[in-house]
C-alpha positions in Angstrom: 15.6 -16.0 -17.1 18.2 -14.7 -15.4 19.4 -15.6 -11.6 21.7 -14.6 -9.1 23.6 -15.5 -5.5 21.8 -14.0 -2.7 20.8 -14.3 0.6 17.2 -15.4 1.4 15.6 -14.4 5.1 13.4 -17.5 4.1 16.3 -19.8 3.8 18.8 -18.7 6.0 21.4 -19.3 3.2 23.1 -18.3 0.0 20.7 -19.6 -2.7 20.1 -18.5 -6.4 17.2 -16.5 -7.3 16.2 -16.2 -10.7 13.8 -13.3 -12.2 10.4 -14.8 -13.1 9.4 -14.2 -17.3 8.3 -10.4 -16.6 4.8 -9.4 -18.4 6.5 -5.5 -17.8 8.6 -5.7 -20.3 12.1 -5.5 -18.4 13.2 -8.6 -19.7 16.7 -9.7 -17.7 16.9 -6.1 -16.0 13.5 -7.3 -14.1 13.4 -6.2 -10.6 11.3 -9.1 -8.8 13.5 -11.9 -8.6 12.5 -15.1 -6.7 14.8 -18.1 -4.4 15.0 -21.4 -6.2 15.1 -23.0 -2.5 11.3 -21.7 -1.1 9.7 -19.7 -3.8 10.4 -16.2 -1.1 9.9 -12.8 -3.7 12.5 -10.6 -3.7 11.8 -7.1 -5.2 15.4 -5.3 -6.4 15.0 -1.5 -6.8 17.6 0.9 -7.5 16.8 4.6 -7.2 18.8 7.5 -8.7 17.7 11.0 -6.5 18.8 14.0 -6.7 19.6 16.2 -3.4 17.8 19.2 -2.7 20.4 22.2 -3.1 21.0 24.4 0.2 18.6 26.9 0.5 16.3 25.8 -1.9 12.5 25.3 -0.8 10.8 21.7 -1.9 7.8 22.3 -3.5 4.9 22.4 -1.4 6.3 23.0 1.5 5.4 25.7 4.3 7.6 28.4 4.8 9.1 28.0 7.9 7.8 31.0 10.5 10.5 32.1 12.6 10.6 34.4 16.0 12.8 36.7 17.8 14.1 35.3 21.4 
């Protein structure tokens, strides 16, 4: 187990929070940590993505239909 400082709304204070034995897999990099103080679940997610480039469609979108003024 692995824990951390951090803030709990629960708490109102700086407590530890420790990551729970994870049945994922993710061993210390697990992203549900929980406070030491009430037992309030955290979930920790970090997201790497990627911009859409100017003038490029996303998929499945509608063209957009445009009119003269």
């Amino acid at each position: 187990m692995s824990d951390r400082e951090l803030h709990c709304d629960a708490c109102q204070d700086v407590l530890p929070f420790e990551a729970p034995p994870c049945v994922d897999g993710h061993g210390a990099d697990c992203p549900e940590l929980v406070c030491t103080g009430c037992g309030a679940a955290v979930l920790i997610a970090t997201v790497a993505v990627r911009p859409p480039r100017l003038g490029q469609r996303r998929r499945n979108s509608r063209p957009v239909q445009r009119r003269a003024a």
